[in-house]
C-alpha positions in Angstrom: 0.0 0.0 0.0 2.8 2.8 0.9 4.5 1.2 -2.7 1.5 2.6 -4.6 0.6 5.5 -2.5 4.7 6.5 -3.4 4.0 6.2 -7.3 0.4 8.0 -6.9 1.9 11.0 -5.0 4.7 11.0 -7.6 2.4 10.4 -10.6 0.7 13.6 -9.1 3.7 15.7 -8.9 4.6 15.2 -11.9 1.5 15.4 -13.8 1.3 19.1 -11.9 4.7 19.9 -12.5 3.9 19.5 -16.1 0.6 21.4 -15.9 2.6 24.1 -14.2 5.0 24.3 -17.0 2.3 24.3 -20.0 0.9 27.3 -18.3 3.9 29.4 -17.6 4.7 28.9 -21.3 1.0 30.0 -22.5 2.1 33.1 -20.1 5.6 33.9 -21.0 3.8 33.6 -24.9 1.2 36.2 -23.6 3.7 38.5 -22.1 6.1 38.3 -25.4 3.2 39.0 -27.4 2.2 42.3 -25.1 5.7 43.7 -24.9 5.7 43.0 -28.6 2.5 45.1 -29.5 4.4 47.6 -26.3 7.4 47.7 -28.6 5.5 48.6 -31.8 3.4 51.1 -30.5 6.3 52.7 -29.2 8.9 52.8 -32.2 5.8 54.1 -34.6 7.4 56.6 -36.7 5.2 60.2 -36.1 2.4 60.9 -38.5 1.2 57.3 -38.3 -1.2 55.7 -36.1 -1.0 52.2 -34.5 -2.3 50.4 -36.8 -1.2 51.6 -40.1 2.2 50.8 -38.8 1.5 47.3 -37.7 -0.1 46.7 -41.0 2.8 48.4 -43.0 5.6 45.8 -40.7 3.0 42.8 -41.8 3.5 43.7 -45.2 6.9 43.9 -45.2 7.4 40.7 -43.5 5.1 39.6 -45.9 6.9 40.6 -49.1 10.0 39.3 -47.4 8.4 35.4 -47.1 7.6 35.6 -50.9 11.3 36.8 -51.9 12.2 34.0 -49.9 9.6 31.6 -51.5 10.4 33.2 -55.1 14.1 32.2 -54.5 13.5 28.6 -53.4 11.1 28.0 -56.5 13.9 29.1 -58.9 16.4 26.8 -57.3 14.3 24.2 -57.5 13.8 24.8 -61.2 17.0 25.0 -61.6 18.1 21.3 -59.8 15.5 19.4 -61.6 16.6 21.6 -64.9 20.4 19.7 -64.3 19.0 16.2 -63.1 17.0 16.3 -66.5 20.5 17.1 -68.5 22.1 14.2 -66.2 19.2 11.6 -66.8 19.7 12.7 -70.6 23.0 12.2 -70.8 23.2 8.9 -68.9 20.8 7.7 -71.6 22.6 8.4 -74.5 25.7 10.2 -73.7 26.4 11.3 -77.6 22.6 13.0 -78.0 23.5 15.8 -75.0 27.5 16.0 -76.4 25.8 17.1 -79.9 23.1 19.4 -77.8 25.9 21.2 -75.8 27.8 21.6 -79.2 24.9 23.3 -80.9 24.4 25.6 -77.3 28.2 26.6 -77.3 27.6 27.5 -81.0 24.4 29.4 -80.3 26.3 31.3 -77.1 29.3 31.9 -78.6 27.0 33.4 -82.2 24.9 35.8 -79.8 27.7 36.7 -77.6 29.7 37.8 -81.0 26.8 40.0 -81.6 27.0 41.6 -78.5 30.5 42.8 -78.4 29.5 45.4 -80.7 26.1 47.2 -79.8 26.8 50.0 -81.8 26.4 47.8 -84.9 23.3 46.0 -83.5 21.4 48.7 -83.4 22.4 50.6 -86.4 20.8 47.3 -87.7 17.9 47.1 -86.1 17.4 51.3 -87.1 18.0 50.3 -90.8 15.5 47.4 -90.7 12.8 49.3 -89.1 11.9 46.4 -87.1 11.4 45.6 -83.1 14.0 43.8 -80.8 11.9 41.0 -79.8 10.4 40.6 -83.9 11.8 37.5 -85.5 12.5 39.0 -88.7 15.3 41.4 -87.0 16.7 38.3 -85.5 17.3 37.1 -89.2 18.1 40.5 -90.1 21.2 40.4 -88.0 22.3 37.0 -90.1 22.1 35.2 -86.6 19.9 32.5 -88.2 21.7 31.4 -91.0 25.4 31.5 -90.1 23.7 29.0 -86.7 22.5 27.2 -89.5 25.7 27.3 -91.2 27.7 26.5 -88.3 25.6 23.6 -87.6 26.1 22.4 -91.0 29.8 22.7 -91.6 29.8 20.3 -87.8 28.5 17.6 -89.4 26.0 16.9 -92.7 24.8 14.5 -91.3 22.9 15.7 -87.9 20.4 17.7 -89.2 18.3 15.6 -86.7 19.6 17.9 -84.2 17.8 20.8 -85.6 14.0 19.3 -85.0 14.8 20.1 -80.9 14.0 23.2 -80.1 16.3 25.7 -78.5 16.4 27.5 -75.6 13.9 30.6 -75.7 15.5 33.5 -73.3 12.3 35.6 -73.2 9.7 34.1 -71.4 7.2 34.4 -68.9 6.9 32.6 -65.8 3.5 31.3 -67.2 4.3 30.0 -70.1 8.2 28.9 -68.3 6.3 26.1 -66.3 4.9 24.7 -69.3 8.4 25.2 -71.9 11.1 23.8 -69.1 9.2 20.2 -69.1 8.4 20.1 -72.7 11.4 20.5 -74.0 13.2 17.8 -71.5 10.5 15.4 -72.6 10.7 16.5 -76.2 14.5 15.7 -76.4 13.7 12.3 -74.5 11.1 11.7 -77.3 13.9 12.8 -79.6 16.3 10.1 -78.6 13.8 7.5 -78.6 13.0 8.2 -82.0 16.9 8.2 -83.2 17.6 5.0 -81.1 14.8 3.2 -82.8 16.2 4.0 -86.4 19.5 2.6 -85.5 21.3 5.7 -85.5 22.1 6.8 -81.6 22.7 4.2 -78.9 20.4 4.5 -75.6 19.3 3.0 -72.4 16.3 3.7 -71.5 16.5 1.3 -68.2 17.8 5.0 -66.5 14.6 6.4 -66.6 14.0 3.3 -63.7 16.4 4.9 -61.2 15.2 8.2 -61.3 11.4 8.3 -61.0 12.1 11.7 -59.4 12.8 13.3 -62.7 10.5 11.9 -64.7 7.2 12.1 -62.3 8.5 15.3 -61.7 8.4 16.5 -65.1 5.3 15.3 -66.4 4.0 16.6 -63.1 5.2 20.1 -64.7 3.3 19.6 -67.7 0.0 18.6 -66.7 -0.2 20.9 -63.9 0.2 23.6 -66.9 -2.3 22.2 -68.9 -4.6 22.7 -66.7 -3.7 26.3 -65.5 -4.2 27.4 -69.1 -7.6 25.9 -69.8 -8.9 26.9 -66.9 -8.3 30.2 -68.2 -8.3 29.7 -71.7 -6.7 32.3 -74.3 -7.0 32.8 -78.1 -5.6 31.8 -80.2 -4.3 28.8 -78.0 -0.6 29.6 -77.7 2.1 27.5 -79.8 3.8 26.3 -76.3 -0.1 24.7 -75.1 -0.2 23.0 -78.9 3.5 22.1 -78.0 2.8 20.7 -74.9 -0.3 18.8 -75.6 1.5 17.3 -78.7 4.2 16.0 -76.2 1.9 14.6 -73.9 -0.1 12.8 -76.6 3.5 11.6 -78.0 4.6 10.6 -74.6 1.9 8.3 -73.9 0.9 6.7 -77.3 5.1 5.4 -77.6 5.5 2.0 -76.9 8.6 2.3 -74.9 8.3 5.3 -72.9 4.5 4.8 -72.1 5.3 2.2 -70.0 7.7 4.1 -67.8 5.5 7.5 -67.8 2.4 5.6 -66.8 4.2 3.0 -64.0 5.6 6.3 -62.6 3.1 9.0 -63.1 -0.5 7.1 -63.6 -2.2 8.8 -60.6 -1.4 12.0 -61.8 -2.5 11.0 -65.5 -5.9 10.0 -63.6 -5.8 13.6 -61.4 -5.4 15.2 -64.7 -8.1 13.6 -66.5 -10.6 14.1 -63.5 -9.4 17.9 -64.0 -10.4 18.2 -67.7 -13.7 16.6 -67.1 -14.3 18.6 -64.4 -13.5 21.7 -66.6 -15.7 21.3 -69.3 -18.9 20.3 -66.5 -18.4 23.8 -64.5 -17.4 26.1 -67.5 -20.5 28.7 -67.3 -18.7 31.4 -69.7 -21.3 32.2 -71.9 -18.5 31.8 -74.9 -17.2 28.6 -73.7 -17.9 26.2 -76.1 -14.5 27.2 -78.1 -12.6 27.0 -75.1 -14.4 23.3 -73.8 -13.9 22.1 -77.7 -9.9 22.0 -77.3 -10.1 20.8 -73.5 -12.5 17.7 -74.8 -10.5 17.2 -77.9 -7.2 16.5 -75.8 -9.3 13.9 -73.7 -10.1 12.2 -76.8 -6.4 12.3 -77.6 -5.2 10.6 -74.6 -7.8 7.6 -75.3 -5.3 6.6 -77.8 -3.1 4.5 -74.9 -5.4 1.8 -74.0 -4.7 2.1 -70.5 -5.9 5.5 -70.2 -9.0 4.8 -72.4 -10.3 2.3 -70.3 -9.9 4.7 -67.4 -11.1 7.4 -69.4 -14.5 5.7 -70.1 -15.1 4.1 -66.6 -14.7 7.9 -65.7 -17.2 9.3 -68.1 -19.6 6.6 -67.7 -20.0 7.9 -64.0 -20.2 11.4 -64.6 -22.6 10.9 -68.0 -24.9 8.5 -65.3 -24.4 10.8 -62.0 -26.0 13.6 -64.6 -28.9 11.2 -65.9 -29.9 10.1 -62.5 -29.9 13.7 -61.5 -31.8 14.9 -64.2 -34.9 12.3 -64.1 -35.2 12.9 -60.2 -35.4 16.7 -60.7 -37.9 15.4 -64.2 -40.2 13.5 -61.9 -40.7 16.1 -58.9 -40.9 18.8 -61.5 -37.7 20.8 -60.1 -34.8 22.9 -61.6 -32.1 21.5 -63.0 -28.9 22.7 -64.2 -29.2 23.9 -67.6 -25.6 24.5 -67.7 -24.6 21.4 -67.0 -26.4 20.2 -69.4 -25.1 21.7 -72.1 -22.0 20.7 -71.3 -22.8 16.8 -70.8 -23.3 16.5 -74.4 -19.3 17.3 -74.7 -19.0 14.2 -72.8 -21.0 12.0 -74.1 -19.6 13.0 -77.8 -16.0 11.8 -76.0 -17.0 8.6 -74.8 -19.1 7.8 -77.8 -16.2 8.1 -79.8 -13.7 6.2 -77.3 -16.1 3.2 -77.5 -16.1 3.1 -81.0 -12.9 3.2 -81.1 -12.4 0.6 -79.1 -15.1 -2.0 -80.9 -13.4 -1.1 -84.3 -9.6 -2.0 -82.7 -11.6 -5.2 -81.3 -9.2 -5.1 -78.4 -9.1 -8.2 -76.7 -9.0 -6.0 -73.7 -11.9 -4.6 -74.8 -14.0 -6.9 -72.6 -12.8 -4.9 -69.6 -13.7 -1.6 -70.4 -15.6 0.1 -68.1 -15.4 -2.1 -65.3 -17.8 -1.8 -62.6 -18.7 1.7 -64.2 -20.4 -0.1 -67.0 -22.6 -2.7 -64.8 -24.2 0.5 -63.3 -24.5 2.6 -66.6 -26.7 -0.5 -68.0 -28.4 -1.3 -64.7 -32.0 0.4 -65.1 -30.8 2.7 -68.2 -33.9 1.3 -70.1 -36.4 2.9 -67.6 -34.5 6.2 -67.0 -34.9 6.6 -70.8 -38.2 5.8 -71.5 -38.9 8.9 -68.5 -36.7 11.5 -70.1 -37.1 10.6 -74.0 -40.2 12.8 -74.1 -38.7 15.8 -72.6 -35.1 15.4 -73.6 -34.6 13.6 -76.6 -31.1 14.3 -77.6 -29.9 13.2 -74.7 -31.7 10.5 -74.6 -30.5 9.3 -78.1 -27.0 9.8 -76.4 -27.8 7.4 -74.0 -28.9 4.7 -76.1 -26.3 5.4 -78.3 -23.8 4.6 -75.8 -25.4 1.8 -74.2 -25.4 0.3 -78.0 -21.4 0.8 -78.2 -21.5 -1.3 -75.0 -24.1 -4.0 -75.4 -22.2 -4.5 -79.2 -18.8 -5.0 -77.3 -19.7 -7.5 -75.1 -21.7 -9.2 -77.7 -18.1 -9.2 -79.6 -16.2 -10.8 -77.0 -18.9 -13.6 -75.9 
């Protein structure tokens, strides 16, 4: 008995002791923050009042944090920008040799130019033209003697010249969408040489370093979808760039394999984001802007992993909508006209991924849809018969689609 009374009284003592120092510390932070405000209040500079000061100090300290934050993004930027020039050159070592030839070239052309800005801009007066206008850059013979220079390197390399160089003058926007596209386009670029025979690579690199890869692709789809949510037009070239890389990416047989294994959630995340785009879009001149987002979700049905996650995912958004739209039909409340409108955009994209699929008669096929599928069908008879009447093209939609399923299965039995 005196053994446990010991460990209560000390289990006590302790258990206050620590109680006693939680609260001095909520205290001491009380105090700091008084003698703080104390501080302020008393090294406000005249003509201002207490809180315009404070507020002025917050947004200092505030501006401050995103230098900081500003710094760390570019340094980031620029260690994935080397790890990409090191996963290149571990994969074919004679593809980035060429590549730093033709930048040494480039630098060593624009620097020459430089040296003498007298003559640059008696140029650019004579020519009549703007700095950042392409036709003074060929003014100033830059173009053809880089031409030239790659030429007398070697004949031979002209496939050099289809990778893009570096552009100096751009924004950060478009930036987040240029630095992963052209890493991936000179990856695409040396899968396209080694297959022809004429560059050596290993591609088993791209296996240790997931980092880079994810990382970039990550890049690109996260810019994607920036720039259709806020659509511009014309669509910029580096968006018809980027979407042409992706589509390129994922339809090789080589490199799809180690862009999916490694980024397949994100492909999914990006997907979800599209459809997502084109359901909310309430712009009353949308329909330009939702035609290019649903035409690049038709493009990436063309790897037949994505499809068939493309059409399990449409199947549940195109039935969510129907189920939605009969119970508002049958208790005679609003629906979203919206909404829709849009729908139709979706059910144009899966129509077109299932016929697709029945024409390749996939053996895979059989699969399609999954679970998604089971519950389109389940009761899809009944929930057109109730809206045919009052929504007939949608209803045609859905027994279009349910066609394009029923004749699939009926292919594979």
């Amino acid at each position: 008995p005196w053994r446990c009374l010991h460990r209560e009284s000390l289990s006590f003592f302790f258990s206050r002791e620590i109680k006693d120092g939680r609260e001095n510390q909520i205290s001491y932070l009380k105090i700091s923050k008084l003698a703080l405000a104390f501080a302020i209040i008393h090294s406000k500079p005249p003509g201002k009042s207490s809180k315009e000061y404070i507020e002025y100090l917050a947004k200092t300290v505030s501006e401050q944090d995103f230098g900081w934050k500003w710094k760390v993004e570019v340094l980031e930027a620029e260690v994935l920008r080397l790890r990409q020039e090191l996963l290149l050159n571990r994969i074919s070592p004679r593809f980035c040799l060429e590549n730093r030839k033709q930048d040494t070239s480039a630098e060593a052309l624009l620097g020459r130019e430089s040296i003498n800005p007298t003559s640059y801009s008696s140029q650019l007066e004579d020519s009549g033209c703007d700095v950042c206008n392409d036709s003074a850059f060929d003014s100033l013979g830059i173009a053809s003697d880089f031409h030239q220079s790659e030429h007398n390197v070697n004949t031979s390399k002209h496939w050099l010249e289809r990778v893009p160089p570096l552009n100096f003058c751009r924004s950060s926007k478009e930036q987040s969408l240029t630095a992963p596209v052209q890493f991936l386009q000179r990856l695409l670029e040396i899968r396209k040489l080694s297959e022809g025979g004429i560059l050596q690579a290993d591609f088993s690199e791209l296996e240790n370093d997931s980092f880079t890869i994810w990382n970039s692709v990550s890049q690109l789809l996260d810019g994607l979808t920036v720039f259709y949510k806020s659509p511009k037009f014309p669509a910029p070239s580096f968006l018809t760039e980027g979407v042409s890389v992706l589509i390129s990416l994922i339809t090789d047989t080589k490199l799809s394999n180690h862009v999916l294994k490694k980024c397949f959630k994100k492909m999914e995340e990006f997907k979800k984001n599209l459809i997502q785009i084109i359901l909310r879009n309430r712009s009353v001149n949308r329909f330009q802007a939702l035609h290019s987002v649903s035409q690049t979700l038709g493009l990436l049905g063309r790897n037949n992993i994505l499809r068939n996650s493309l059409i399990s995912l449409l199947l549940l958004e195109v039935r969510q909508f129907a189920e939605q739209l009969l119970q508002a039909h049958q208790v005679q409340s609003v629906y979203d006209i919206t909404q829709y409108e849009n729908i139709f955009l979706l059910c144009m994209i899966l129509e077109q991924l299932l016929q697709n699929e029945t024409q390749e008669s996939n053996i895979s096929s059989s699969n399609y849809g999954g679970e998604e599928k089971i519950k389109f069908l389940k009761n899809l008879d009944q929930i057109i018969l109730h809206l045919s009447d009052e929504f007939p093209l949608f209803s045609l939609y859905l027994w279009r689609v349910s066609v394009l399923l029923n004749s699939g299965q009926m292919q594979i039995d």
